[in-house]
N, C-alpha and C positions, 0 to 999 in steps of 0.2 A: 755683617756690620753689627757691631753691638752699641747699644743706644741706652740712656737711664728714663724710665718713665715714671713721672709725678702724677698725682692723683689727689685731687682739693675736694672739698666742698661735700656735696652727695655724691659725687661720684668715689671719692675715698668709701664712703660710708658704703656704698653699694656692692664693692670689687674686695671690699676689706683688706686695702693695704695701701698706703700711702707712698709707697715706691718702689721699682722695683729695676735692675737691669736685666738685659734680655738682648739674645744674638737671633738679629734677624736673619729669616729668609735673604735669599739670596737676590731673588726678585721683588721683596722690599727696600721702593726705593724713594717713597713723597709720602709724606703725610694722610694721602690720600687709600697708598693702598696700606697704610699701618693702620688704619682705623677700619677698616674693613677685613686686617688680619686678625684684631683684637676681638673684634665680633665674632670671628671663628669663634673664639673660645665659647661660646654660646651664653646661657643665662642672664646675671644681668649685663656681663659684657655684650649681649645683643641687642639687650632691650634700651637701656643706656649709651647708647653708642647706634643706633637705629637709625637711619636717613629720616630725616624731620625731628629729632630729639636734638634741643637747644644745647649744646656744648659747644669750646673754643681750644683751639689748640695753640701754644706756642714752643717755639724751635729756638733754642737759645738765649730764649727770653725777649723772642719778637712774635709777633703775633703772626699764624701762620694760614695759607690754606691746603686746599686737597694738594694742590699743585709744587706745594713748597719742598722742594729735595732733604733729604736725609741723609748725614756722614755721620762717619765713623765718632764716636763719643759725643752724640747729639744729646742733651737734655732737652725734651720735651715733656711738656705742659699741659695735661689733659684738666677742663675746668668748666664748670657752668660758667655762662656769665653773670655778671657781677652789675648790680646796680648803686647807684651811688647818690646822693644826696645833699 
């Protein structure tokens, strides 16, 4: 499945790249296990993306969880959150 991932805020800063497309595993299939496939990548893809490190994902431009399925030409949203005022 190949998917386009965005990349905002610190976390652009941190991965140094602002987008990218990429043909998943085959048993990537939620949200869930792509942020945990991204961690593979190790450095600050682990550190950044760490179980308790405050980030938010969205799938299409809805806000997503672990749980949320992934098809084919998914734009997702990798991003701190955001405060507002």
């Amino acid at each position: 499945m190949n998917v386009r991932l965005l990349y905002f805020a610190r976390l652009r800063e941190a991965f140094g790249i602002q987008a990218e497309e990429v043909a998943l595993p085959e048993e990537i299939r939620d949200v869930g296990a792509l942020s945990r496939w991204l961690q593979g990548r190790g450095g600050a893809w682990r550190a950044e993306l760490a179980p308790g490190r405050a980030y938010r994902v969205a799938v299409d431009q809805e806000m997503a969880g672990a749980s949320t399925r992934l098809h084919e030409g998914a734009e997702v949203a990798v991003f701190p959150p955001v405060t507002g005022g």
